[in-house]
N, C-alpha and C positions, 0 to 999 in steps of 0.2 A: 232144397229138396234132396230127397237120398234118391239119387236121380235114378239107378238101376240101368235098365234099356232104353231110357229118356222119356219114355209114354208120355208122363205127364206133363214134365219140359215142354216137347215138341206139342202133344193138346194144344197146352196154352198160349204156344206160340204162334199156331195154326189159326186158333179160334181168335186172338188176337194180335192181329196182325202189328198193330202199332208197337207192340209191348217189347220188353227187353225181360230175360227170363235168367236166372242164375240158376242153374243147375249142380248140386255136389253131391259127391259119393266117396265115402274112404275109400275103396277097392276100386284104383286106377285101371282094370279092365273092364269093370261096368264103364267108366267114364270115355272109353274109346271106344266101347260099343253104342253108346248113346252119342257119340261126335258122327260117328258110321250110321243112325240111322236118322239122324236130324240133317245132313249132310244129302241121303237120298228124300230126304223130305221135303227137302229147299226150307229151309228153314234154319239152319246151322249159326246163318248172320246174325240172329234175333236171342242166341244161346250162349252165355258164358259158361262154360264147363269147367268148376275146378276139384280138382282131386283134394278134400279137406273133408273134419267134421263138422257138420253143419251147429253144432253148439259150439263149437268155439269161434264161431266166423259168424255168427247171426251178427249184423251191424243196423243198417234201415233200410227195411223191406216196407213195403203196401201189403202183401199178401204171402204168408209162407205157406206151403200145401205141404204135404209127405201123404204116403202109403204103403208104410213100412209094417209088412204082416212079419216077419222075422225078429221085431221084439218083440218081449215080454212083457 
């Protein structure tokens, strides 16, 4: 994910509780703003956060989401 403020991270985290969610964003202050609010979420343990582009780290996922209105 270009995880942002983590919305969608944390969603999916919420709404599946079993799941294990990987969260990324180049811009290492979105990435601590989404550690900060998955953290007040109770949610935090279910979230790998890493500071990366998600094209060069796509490895094997089940499901990738984005919501990235800032490309073109």
């Amino acid at each position: 994910m270009f995880t942002g403020s983590g919305c969608l991270a944390i969603s999916l985290a919420k709404e599946y509780p079993n799941s294990f969610v990987v969260a990324t964003d180049i811009s290492k202050r979105a990435i601590e703003i989404a550690k900060t609010n998955a953290k007040k979420l109770s949610c935090n343990n279910q979230i790998n956060f890493k500071n990366c582009n998600l094209i060069n780290e796509i490895l094997d996922y089940d499901i990738i989401t984005a919501n990235p209105p800032y490309l073109s």
